[in-house]
mmJSON file of the N, C-alpha and C atoms, coordinates in Angstrom:
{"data_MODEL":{"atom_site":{
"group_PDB":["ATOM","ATOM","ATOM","ATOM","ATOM","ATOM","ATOM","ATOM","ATOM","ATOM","ATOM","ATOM","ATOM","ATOM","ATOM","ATOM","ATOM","ATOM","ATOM","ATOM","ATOM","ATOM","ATOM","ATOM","ATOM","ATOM","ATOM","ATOM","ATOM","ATOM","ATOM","ATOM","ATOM","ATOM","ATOM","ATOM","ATOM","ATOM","ATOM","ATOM","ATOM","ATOM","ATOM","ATOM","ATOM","ATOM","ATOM","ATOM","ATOM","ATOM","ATOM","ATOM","ATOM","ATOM","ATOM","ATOM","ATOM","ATOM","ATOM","ATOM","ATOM","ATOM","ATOM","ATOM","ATOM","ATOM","ATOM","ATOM","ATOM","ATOM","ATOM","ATOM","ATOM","ATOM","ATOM","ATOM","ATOM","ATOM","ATOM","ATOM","ATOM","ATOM","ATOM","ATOM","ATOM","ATOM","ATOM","ATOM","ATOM","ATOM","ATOM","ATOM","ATOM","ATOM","ATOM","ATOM","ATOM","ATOM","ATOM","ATOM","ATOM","ATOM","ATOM","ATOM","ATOM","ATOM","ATOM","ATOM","ATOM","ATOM","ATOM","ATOM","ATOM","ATOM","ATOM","ATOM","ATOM","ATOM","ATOM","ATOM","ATOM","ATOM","ATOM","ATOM","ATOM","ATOM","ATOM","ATOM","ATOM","ATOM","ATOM","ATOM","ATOM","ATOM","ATOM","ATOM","ATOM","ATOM","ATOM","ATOM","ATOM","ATOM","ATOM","ATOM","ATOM","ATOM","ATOM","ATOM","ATOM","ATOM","ATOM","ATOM","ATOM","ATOM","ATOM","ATOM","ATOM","ATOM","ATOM","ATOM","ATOM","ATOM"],
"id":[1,2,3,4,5,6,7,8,9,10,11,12,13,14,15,16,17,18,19,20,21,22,23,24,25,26,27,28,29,30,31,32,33,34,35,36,37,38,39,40,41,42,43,44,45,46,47,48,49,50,51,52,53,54,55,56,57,58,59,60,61,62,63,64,65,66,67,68,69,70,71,72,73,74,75,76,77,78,79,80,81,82,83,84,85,86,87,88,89,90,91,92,93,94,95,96,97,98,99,100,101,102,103,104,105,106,107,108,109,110,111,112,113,114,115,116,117,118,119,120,121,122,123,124,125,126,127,128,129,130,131,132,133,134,135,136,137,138,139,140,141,142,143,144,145,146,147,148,149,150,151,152,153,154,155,156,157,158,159,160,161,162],
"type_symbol":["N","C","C","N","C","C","N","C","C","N","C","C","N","C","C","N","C","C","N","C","C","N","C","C","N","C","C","N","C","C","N","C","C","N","C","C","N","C","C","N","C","C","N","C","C","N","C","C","N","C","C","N","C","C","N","C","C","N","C","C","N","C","C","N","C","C","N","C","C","N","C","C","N","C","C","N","C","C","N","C","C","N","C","C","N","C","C","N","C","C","N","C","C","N","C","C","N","C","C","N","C","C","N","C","C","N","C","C","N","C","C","N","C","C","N","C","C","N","C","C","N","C","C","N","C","C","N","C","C","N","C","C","N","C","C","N","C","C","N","C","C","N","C","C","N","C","C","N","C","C","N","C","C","N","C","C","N","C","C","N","C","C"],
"label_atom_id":["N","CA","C","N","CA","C","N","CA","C","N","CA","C","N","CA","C","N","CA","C","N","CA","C","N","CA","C","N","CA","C","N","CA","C","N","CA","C","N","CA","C","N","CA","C","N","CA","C","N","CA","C","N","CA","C","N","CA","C","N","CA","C","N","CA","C","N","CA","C","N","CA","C","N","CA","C","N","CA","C","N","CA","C","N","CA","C","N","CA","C","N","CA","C","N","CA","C","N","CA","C","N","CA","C","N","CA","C","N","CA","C","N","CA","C","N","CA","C","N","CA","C","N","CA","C","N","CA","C","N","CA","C","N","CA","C","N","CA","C","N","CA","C","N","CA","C","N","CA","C","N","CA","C","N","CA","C","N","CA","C","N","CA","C","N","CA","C","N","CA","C","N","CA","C","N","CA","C","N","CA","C","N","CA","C","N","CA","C"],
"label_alt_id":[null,null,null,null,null,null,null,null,null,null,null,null,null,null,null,null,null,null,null,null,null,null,null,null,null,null,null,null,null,null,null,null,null,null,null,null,null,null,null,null,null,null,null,null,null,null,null,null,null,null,null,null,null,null,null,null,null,null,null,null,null,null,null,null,null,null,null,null,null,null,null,null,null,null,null,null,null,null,null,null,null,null,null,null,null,null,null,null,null,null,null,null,null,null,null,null,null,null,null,null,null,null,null,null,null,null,null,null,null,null,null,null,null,null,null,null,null,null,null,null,null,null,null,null,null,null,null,null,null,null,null,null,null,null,null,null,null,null,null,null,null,null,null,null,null,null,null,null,null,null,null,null,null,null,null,null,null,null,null,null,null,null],
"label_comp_id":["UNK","UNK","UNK","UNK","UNK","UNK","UNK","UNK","UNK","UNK","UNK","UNK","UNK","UNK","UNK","UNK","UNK","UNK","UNK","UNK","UNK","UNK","UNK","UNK","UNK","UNK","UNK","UNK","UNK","UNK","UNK","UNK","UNK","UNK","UNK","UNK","UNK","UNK","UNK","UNK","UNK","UNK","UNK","UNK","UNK","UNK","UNK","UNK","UNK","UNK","UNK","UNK","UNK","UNK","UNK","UNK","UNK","UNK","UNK","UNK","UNK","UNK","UNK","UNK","UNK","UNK","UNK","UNK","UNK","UNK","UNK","UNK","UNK","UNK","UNK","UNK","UNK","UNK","UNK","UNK","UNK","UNK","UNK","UNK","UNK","UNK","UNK","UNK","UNK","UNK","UNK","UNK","UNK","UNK","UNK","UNK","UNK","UNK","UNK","UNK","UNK","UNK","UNK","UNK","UNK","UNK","UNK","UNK","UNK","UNK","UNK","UNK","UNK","UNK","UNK","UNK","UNK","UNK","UNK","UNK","UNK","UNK","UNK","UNK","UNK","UNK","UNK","UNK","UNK","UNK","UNK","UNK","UNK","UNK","UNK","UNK","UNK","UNK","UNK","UNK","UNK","UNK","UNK","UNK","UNK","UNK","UNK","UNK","UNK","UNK","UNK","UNK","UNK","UNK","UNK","UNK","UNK","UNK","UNK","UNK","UNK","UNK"],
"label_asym_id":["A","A","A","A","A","A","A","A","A","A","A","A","A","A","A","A","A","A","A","A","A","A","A","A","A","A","A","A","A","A","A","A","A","A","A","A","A","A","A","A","A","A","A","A","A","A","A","A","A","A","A","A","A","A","A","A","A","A","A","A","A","A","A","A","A","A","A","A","A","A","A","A","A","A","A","A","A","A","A","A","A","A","A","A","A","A","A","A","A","A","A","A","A","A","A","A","A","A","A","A","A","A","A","A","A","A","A","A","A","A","A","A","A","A","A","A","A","A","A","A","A","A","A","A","A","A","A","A","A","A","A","A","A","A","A","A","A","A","A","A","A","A","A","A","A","A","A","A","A","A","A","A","A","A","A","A","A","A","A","A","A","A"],
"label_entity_id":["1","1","1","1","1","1","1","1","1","1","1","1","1","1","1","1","1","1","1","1","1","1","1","1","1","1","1","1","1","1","1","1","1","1","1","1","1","1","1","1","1","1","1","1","1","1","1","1","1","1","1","1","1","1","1","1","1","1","1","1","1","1","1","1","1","1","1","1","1","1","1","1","1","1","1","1","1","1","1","1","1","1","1","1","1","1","1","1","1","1","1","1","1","1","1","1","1","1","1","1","1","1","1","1","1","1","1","1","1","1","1","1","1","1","1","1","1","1","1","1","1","1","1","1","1","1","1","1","1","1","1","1","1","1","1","1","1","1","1","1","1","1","1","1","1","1","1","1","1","1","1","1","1","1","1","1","1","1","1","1","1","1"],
"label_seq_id":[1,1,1,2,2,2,3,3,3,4,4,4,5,5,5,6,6,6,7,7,7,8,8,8,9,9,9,10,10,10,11,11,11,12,12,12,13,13,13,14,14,14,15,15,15,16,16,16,17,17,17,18,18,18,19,19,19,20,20,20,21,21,21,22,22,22,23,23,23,24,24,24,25,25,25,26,26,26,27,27,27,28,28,28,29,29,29,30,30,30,31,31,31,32,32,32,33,33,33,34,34,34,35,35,35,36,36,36,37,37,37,38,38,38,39,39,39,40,40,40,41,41,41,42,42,42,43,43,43,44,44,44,45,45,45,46,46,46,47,47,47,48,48,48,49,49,49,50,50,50,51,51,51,52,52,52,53,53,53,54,54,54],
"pdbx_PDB_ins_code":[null,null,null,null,null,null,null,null,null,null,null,null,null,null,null,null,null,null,null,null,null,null,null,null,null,null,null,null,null,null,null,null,null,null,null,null,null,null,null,null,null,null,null,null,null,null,null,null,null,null,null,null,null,null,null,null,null,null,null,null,null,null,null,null,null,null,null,null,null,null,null,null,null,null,null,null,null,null,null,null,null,null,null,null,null,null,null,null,null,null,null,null,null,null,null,null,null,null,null,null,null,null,null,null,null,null,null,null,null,null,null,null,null,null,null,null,null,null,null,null,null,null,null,null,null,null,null,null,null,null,null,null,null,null,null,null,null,null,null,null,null,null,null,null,null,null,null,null,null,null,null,null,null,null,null,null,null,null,null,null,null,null],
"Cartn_x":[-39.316,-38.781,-37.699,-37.965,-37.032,-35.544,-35.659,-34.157,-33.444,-34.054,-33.616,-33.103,-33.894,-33.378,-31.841,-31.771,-31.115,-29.791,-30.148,-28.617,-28.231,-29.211,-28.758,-27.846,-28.435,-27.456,-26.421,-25.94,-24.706,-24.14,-24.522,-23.828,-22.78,-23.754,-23.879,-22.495,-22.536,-21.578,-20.594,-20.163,-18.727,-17.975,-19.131,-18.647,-18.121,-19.118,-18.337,-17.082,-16.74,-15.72,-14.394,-14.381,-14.001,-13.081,-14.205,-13.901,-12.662,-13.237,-12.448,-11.181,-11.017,-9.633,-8.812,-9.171,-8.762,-7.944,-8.93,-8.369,-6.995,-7.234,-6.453,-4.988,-5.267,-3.689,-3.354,-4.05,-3.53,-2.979,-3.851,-2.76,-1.475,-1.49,-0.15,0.691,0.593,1.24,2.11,0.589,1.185,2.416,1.913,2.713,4.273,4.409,5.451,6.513,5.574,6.195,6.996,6.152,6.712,7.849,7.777,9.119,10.258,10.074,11.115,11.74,10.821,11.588,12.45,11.445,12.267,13.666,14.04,14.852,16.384,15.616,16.377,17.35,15.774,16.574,17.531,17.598,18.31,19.692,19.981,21.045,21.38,20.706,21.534,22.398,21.558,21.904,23.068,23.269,24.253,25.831,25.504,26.439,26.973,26.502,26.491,27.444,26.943,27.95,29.091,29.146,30.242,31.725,30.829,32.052,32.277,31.55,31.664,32.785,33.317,33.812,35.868,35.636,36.786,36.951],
"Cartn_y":[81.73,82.608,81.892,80.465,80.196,80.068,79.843,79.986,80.731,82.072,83.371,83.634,82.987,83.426,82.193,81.469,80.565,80.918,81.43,82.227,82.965,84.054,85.045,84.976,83.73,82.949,82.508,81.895,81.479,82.581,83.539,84.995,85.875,85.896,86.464,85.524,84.235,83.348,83.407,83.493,83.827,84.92,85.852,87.474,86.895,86.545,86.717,85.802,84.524,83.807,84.501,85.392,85.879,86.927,88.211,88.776,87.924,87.003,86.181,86.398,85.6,85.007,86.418,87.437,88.789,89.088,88.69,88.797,88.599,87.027,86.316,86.3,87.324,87.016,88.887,89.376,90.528,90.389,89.508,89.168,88.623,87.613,87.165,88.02,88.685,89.916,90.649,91.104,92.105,91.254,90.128,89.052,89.039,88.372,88.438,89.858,91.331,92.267,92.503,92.084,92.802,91.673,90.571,89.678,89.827,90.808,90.899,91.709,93.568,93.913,93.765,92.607,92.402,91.609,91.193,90.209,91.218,92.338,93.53,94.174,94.586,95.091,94.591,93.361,91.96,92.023,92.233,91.902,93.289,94.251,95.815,95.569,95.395,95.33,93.957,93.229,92.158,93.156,93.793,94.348,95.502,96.476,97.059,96.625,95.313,94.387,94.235,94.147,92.975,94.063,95.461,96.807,97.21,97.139,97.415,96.425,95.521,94.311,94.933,95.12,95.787,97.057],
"Cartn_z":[-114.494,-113.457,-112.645,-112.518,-111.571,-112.119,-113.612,-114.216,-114.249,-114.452,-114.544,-112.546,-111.933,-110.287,-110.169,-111.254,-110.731,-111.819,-113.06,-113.291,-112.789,-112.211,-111.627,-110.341,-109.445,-108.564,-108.52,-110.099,-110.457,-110.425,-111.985,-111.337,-110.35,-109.502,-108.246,-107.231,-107.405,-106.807,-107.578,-108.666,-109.466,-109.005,-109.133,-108.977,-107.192,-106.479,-105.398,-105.39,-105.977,-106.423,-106.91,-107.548,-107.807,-107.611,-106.309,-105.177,-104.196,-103.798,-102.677,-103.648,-104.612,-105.719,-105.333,-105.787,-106.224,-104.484,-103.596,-102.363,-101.792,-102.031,-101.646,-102.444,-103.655,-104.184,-104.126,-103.67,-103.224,-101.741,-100.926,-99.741,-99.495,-100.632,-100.885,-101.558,-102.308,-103.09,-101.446,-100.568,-99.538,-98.734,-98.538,-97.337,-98.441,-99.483,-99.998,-100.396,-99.986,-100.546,-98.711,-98.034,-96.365,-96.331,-96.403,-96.59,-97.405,-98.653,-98.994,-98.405,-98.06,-97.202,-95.913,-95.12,-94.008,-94.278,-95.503,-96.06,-96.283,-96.955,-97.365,-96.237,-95.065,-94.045,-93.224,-93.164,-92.53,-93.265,-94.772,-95.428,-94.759,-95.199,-94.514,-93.393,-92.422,-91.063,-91.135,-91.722,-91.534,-92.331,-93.535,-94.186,-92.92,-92.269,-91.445,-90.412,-89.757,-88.931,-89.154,-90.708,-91.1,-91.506,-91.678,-92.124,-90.376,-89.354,-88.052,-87.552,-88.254,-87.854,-88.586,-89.525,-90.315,-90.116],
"occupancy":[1.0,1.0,1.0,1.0,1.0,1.0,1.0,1.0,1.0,1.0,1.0,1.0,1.0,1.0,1.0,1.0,1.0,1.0,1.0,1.0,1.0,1.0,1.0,1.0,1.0,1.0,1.0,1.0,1.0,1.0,1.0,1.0,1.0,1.0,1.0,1.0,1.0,1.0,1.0,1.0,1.0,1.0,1.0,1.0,1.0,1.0,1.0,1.0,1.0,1.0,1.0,1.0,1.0,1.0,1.0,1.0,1.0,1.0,1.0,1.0,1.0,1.0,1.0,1.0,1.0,1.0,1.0,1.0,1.0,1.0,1.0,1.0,1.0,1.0,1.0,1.0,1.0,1.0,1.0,1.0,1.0,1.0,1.0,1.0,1.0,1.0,1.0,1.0,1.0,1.0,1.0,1.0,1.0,1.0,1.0,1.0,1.0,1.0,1.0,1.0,1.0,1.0,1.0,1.0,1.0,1.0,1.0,1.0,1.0,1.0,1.0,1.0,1.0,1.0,1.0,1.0,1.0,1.0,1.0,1.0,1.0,1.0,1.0,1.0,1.0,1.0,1.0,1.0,1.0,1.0,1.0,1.0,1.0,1.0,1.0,1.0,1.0,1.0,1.0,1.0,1.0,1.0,1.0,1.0,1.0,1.0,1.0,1.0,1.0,1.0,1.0,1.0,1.0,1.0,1.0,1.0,1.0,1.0,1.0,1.0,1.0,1.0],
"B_iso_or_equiv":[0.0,0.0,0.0,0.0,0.0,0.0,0.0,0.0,0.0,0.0,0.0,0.0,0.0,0.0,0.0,0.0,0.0,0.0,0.0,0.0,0.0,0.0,0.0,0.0,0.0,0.0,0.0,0.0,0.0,0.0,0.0,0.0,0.0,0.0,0.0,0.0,0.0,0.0,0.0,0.0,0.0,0.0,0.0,0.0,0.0,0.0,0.0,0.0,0.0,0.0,0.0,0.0,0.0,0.0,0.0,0.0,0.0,0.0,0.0,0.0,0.0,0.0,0.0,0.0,0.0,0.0,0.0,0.0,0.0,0.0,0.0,0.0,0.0,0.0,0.0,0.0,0.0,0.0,0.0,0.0,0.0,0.0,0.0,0.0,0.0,0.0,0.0,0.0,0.0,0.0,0.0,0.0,0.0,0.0,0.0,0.0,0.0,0.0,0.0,0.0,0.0,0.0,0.0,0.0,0.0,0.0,0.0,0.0,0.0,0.0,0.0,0.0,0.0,0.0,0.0,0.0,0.0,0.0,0.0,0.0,0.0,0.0,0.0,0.0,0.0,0.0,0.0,0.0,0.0,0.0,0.0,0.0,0.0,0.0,0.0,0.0,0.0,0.0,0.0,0.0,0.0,0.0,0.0,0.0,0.0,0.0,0.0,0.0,0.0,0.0,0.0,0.0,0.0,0.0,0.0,0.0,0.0,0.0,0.0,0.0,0.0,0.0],
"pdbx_formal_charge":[null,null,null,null,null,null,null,null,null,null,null,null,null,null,null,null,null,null,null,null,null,null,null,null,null,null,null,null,null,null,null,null,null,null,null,null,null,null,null,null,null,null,null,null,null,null,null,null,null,null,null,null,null,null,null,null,null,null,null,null,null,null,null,null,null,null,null,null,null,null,null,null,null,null,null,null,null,null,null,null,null,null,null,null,null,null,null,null,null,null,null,null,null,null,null,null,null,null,null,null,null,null,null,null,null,null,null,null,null,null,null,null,null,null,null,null,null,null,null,null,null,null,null,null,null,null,null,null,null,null,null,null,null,null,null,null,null,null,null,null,null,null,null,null,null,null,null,null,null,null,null,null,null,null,null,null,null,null,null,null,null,null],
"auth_seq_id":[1,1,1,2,2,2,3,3,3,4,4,4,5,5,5,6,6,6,7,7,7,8,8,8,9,9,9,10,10,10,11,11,11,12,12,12,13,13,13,14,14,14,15,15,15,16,16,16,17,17,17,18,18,18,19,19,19,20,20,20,21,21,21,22,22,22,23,23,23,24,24,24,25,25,25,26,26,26,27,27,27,28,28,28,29,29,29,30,30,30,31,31,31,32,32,32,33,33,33,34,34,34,35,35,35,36,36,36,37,37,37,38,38,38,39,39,39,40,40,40,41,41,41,42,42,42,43,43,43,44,44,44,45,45,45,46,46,46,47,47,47,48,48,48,49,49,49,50,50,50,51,51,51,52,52,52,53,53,53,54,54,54],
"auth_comp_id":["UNK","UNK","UNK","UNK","UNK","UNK","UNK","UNK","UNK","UNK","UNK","UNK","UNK","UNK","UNK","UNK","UNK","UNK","UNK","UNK","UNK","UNK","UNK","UNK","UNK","UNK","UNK","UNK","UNK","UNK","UNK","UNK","UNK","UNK","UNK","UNK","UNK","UNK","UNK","UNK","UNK","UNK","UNK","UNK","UNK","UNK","UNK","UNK","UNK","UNK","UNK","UNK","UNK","UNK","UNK","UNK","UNK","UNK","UNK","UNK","UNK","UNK","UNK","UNK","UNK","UNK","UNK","UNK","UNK","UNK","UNK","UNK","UNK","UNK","UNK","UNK","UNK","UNK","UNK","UNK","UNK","UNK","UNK","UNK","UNK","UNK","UNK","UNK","UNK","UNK","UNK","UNK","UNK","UNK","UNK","UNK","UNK","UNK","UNK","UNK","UNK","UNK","UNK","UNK","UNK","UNK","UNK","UNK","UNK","UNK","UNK","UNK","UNK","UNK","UNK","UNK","UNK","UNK","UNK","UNK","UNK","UNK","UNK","UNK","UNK","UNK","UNK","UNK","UNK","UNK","UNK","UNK","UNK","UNK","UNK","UNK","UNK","UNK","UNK","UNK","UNK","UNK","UNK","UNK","UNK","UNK","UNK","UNK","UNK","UNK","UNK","UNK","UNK","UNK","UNK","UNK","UNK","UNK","UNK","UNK","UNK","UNK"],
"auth_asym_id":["A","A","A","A","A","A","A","A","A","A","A","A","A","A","A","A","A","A","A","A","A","A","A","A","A","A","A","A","A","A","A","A","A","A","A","A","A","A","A","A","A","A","A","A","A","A","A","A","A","A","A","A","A","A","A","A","A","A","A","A","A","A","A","A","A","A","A","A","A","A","A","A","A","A","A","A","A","A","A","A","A","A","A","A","A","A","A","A","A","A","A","A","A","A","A","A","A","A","A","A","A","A","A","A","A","A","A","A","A","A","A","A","A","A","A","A","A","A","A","A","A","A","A","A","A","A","A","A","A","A","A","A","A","A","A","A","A","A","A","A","A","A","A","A","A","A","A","A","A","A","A","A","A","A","A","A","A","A","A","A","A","A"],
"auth_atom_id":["N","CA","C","N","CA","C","N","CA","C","N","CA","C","N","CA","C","N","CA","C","N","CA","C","N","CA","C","N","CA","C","N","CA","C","N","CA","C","N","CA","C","N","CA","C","N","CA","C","N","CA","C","N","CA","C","N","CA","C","N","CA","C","N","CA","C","N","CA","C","N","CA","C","N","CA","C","N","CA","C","N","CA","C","N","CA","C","N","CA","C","N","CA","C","N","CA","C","N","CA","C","N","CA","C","N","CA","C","N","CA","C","N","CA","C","N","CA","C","N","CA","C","N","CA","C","N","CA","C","N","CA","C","N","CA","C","N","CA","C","N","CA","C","N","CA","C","N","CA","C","N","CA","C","N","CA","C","N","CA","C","N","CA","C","N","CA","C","N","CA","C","N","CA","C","N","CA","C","N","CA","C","N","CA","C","N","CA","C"],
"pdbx_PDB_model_num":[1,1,1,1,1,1,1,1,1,1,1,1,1,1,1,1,1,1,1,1,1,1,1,1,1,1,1,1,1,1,1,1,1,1,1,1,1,1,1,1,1,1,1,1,1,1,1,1,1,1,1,1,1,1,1,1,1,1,1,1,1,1,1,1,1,1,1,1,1,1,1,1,1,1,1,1,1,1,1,1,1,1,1,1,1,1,1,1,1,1,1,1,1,1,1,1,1,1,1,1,1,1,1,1,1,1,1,1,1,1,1,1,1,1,1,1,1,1,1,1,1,1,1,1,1,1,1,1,1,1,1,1,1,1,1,1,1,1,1,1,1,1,1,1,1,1,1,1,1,1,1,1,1,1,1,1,1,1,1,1,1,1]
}}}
């Protein structure tokens, strides 16, 4: 019995290993997708300037 409680533990800790992993690169996914936009809107707004200028 206690092996079976003690794979089941490993298990159980991957899956949540796992969870976290899945997390954490969907956060970075989000963090890198809002940076590009703000990157985007920045070039806009500079192009914007730069025809306001001519």
């Amino acid at each position: 019995m206690n092996m079976l409680e003690h794979d089941l533990a490993r298990s159980r800790m991957s899956e949540l290993q796992a969870e976290a992993e899945a997390a954490t690169r969907a956060r970075r996914l989000y963090v890198a997708r809002r940076a590009v936009r703000r990157a985007e809107r920045a070039a806009r707004r500079a192009a914007r300037a730069n025809a306001a200028v001519f």
